[in-house]
C-alpha positions as CSV (number, residue, x, y, z in Angstrom):
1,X,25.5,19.2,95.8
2,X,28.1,21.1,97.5
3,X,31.5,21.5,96.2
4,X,34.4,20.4,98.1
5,X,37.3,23.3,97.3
6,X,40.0,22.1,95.2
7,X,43.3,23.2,96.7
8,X,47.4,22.9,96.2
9,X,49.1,19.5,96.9
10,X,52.3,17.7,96.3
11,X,50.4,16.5,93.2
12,X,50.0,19.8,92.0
13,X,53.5,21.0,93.1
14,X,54.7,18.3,90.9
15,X,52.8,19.2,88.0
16,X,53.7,22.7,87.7
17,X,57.2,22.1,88.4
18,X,57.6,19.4,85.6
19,X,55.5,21.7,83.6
20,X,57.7,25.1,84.3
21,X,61.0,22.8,83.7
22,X,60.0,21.9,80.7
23,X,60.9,24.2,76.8
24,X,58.1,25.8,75.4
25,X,59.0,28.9,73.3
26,X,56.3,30.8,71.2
27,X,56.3,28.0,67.8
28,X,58.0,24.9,70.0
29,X,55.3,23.8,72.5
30,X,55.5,20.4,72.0
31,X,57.3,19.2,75.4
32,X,54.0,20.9,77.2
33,X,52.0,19.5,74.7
34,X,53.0,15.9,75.6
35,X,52.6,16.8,79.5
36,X,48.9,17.9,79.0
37,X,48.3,14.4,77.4
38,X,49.6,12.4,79.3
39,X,47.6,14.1,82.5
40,X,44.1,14.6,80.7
41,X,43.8,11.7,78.3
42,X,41.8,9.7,80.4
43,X,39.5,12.9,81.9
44,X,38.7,14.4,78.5
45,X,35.8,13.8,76.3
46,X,38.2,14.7,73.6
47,X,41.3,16.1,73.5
48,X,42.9,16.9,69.9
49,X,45.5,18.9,68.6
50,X,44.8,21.8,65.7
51,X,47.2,23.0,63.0
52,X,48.6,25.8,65.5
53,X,49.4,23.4,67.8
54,X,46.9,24.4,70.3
55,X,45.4,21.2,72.7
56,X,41.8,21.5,72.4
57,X,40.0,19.7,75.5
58,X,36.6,19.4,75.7
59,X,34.5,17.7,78.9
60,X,31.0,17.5,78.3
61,X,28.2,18.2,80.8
62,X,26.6,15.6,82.5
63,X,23.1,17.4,83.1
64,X,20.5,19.5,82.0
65,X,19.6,20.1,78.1
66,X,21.4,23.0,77.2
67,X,24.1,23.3,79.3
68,X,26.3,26.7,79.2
69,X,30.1,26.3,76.8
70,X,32.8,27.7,78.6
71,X,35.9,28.5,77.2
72,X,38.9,28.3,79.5
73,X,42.1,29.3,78.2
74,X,46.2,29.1,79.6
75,X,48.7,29.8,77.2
76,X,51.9,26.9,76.8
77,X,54.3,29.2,75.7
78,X,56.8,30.6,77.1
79,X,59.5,33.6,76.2
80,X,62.9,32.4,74.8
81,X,65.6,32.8,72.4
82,X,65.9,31.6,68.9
83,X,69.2,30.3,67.1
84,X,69.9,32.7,63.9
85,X,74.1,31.6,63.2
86,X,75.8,29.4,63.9
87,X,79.3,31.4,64.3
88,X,82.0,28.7,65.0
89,X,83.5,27.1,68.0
90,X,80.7,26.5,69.7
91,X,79.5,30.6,69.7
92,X,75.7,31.3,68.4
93,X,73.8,34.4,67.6
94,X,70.3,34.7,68.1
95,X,66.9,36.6,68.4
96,X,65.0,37.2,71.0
97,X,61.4,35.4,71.1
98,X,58.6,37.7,73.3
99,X,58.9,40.2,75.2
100,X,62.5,40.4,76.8
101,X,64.2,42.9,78.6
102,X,67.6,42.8,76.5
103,X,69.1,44.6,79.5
104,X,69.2,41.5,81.5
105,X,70.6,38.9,79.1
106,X,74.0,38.5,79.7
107,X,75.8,36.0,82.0
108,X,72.1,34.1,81.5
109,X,72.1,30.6,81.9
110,X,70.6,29.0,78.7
111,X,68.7,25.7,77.7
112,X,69.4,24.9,73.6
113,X,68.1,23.2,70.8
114,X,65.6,19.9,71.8
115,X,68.2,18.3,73.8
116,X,68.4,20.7,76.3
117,X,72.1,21.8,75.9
118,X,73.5,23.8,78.5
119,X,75.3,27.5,77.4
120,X,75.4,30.9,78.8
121,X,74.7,34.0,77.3
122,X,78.1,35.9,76.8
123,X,79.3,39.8,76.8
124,X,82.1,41.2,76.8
125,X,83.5,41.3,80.8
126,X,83.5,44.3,82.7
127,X,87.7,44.4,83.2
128,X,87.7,45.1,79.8
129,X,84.7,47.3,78.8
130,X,85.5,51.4,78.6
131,X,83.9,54.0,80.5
132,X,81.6,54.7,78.0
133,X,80.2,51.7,77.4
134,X,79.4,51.3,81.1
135,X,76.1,54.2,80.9
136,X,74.7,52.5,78.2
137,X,72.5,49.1,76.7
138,X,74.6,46.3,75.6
139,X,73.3,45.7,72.1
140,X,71.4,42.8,71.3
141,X,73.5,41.6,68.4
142,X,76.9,41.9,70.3
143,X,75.4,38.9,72.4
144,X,75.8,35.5,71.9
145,X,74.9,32.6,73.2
146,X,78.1,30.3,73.9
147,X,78.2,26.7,74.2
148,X,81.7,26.4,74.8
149,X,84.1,24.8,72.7
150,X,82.8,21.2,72.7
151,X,79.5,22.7,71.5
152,X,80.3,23.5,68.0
153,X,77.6,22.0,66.0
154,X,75.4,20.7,68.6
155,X,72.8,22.9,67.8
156,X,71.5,24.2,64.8
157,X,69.8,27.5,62.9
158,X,66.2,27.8,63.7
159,X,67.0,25.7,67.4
160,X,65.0,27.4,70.3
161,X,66.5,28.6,73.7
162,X,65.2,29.5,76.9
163,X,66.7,30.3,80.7
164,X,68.1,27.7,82.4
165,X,66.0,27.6,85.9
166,X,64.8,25.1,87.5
167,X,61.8,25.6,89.4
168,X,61.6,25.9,93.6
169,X,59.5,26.3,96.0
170,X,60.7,28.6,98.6
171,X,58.5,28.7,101.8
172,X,55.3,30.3,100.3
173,X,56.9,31.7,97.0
174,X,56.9,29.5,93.9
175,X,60.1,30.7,91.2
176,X,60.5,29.7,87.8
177,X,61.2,30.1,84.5
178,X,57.8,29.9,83.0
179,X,54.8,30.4,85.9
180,X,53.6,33.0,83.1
181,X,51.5,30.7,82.2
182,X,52.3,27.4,83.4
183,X,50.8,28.3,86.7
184,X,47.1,28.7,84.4
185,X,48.1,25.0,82.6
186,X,48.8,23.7,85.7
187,X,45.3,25.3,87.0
188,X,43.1,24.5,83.9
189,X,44.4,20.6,84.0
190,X,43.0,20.5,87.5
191,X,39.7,22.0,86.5
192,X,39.1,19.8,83.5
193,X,40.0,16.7,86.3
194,X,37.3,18.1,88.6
195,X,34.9,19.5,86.0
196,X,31.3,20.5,87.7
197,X,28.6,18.3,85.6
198,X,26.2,21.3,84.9
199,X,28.1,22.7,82.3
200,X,30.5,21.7,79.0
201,X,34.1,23.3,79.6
202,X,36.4,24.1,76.2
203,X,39.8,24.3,77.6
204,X,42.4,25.6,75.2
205,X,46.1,25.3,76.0
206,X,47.1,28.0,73.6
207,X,50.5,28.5,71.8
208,X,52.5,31.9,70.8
209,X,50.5,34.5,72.9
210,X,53.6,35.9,73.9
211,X,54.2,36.9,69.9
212,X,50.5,37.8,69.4
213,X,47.6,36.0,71.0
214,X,47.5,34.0,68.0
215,X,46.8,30.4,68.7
216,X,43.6,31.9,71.4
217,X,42.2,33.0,68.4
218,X,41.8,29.8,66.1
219,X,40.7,28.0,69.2
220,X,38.1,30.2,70.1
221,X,36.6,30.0,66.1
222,X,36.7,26.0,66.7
223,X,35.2,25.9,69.9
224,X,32.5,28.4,69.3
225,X,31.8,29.0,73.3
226,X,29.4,31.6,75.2
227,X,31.7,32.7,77.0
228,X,35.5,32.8,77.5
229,X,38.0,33.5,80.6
230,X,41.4,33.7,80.2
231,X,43.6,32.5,83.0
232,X,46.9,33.8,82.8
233,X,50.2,35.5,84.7
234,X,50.1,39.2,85.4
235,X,53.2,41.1,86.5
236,X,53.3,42.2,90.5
237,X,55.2,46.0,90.4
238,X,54.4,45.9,94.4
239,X,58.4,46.8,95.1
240,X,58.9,49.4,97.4
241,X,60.1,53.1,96.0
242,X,63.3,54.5,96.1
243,X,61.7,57.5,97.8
244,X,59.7,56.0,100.2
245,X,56.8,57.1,99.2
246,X,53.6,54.8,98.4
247,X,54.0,52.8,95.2
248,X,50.7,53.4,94.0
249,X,51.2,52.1,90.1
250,X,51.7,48.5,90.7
251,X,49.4,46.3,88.2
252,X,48.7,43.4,91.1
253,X,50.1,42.6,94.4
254,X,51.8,39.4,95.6
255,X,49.7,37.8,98.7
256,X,46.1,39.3,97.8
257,X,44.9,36.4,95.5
258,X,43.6,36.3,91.9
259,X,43.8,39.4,89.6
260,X,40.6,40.2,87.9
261,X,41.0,42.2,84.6
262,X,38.7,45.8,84.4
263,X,40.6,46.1,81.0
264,X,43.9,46.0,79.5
265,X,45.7,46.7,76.2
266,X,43.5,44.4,74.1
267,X,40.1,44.0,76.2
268,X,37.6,45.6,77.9
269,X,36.3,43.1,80.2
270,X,32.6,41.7,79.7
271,X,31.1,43.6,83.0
272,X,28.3,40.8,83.7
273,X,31.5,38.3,84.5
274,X,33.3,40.7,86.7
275,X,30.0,41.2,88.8
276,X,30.2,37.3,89.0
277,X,33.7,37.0,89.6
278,X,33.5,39.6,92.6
279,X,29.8,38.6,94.2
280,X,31.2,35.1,93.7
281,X,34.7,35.6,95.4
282,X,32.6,37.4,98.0
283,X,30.4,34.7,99.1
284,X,33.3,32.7,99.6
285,X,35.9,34.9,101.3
286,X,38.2,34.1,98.6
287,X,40.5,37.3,98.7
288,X,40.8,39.2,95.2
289,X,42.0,41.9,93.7
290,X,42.0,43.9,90.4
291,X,44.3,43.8,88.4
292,X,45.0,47.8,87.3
293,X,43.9,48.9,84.1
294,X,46.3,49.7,81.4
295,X,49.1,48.2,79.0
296,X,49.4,44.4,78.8
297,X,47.1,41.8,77.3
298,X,45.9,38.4,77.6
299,X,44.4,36.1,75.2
300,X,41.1,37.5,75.9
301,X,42.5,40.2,73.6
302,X,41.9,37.7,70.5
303,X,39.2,35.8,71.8
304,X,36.5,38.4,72.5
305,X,36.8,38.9,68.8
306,X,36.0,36.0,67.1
307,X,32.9,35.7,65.2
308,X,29.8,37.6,66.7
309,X,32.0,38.3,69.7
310,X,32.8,36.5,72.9
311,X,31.8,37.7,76.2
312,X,35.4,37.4,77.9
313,X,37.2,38.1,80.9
314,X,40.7,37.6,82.6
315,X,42.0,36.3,85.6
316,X,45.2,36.2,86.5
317,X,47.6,34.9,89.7
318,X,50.0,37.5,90.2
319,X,53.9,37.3,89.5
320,X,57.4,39.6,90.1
321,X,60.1,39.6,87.3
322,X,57.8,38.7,84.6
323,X,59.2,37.7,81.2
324,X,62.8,37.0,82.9
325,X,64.8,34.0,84.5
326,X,62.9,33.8,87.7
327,X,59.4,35.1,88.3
328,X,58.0,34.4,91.8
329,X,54.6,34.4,93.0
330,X,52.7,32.7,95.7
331,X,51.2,29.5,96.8
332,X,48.2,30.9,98.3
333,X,47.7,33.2,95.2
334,X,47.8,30.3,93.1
335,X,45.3,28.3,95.6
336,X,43.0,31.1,95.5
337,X,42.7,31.6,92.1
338,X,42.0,27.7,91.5
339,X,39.7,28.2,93.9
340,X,37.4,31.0,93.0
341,X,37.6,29.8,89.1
342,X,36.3,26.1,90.6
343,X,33.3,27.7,91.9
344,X,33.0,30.1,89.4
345,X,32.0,27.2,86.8
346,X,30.3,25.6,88.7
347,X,27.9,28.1,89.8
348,X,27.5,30.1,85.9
349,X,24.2,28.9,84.0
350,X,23.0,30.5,81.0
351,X,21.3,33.4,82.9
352,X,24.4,35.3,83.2
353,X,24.4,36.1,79.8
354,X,20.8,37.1,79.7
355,X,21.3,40.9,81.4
356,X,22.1,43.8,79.5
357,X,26.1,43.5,79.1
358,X,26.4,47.1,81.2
């Protein structure tokens, strides 16, 4: 039977911007925990919850005896912000959660604590900083975040934070606060909804892979699968140079569809599935690109680990300004990448595994 292509809708609009709305820092998933629920409950053979916190989904095949087990993975957290003190009058400390640029913090709209409550990250104004101070980093723990007066006591030590964005779509660009990876929750939630019948998908909505890859890993042990693909959010370095000249170092590219991982930091990409990935891109005239190899990880990084090892691969829809208060990327990316992983499953069948691995 020929599959229809899945493709981007209002109802998928929707979803990824109540999903990129909502708080999720590494260790507080539960707000994209509930969303998951309440979209898969009735398409999922199972779906449970470990001791991480990781939602395990599982749709069984429909056909044939020993049908392939595919891991798909998105991660549900997000980076943030965690409250250390609580330093009177409404004025908090706090520690950063993931990777942050501490260069960009201040003025920083902020979300706090479960309730959502608004505050700003403050420094000290530039009327009355000296010259010195103006050539160098403002130090992390001269920042606070500030609640204003009326928030004294509102939140508490151990409360997360996060940026205060809503998302948008703007023409063909989607912006928010967490596409990296709500964009792959969005994209896996779909998948499990339109699952092929030849084979069994694992899905794994992971937590805290921005502090480690850690909940991949357990989920990968429980779910046991022949192979894994990681969908994530890689940065886009495709700005133009100062000098004019060509930016050639540039990781992925807004506009030219789904990233496919060679290797990164953590993982050297199973060969047999990047053949795959490409011939089956190819067939389709789904555009691709790779991502370029070099720093950066995914939860492949803990997956392809685990027990007797897990042929892995990533794929990732590409995104400016990662790990700050807006990250763009692109419809069509987005579309594409749904796209080509849709087929992907539904064309893979135990043979691809039987080849030498180089």
């Amino acid at each position: 039977m020929i599959q229809k292509p899945l493709t981007i809708g209002k109802e998928q609009l929707s979803l990824l911007e109540k999903l990129c709305n909502a708080v999720g820092v590494s260790g507080c998933e539960g707000e994209i925990r509930k969303i998951i629920f309440t979209e898969l409950e009735s398409a999922a053979d199972e779906i449970k919850v470990d001791a991480l916190g990781n939602v395990l989904v599982t749709r069984l095949a429909k056909t044939g005896d020993h049908p392939l087990r595919i891991m798909l993975d998105a991660h549900m957290d997000e980076v943030g912000f965690m409250i250390v003190a609580d330093e009177g009058e409404g004025l908090y400390s706090f520690s950063i959660v993931g990777g942050i640029d501490e260069r960009q913090l201040p003025g920083k709209p902020v979300w706090v604590g479960s309730d959502h409550f608004p505050g700003v990250i403050g420094a000290k104004p530039i009327h009355l900083t000296e010259h010195d101070e103006l050539h160098s980093n403002i130090p992390l723990n001269t920042l606070r975040i500030d609640l204003g007066p009326g928030g004294a006591g509102k939140v508490k030590v151990g409360d997360y934070a996060t940026f205060a964005t809503k998302f948008m779509q703007i023409g063909p660009s989607l912006r928010g606060k967490a596409l990296d990876d709500r964009i792959g929750v969005a994209t896996l939630i779909e998948l499990v909804k339109h699952a092929p019948e030849n084979v069994t998908l694992l899905v794994s909505f992971a937590v805290q892979e921005e502090i480690g890859g850690r909940g991949a890993k357990v989920a990968a042990y429980r779910f046991d699968p022949d192979l894994a693909i990681a969908v994530d959010s890689t940065p886009a370095f495709d700005l133009p140079r100062e000098d004019g000249e060509e930016n050639t170092v540039y990781n992925s590219r807004l506009g030219q569809g789904p990233a496919i991982y060679i290797s990164d930091v953590g993982t050297i990409s199973d060969p047999r599935l990047i053949r795959f990935l490409t011939h089956t891109a190819e067939s389709l005239h789904i555009p691709y690109q790779f991502r370029q190899p070099g720093g950066g990880g995914t939860d492949a990084g803990s997956i392809h680990k685990v027990r007797e090892g897990i042929p892995s691969v990533s794929i990732s829809i590409p995104g400016r300004y990662a790990h700050t208060a807006n990250l763009i990327s692109m419809t069509s990316d987005w579309k594409n990448t749904l796209q080509l992983l849709y087929a992907l499953v539904g064309k893979l069948t135990p043979s691809i595994l039987a080849g030498d691995r180089d």
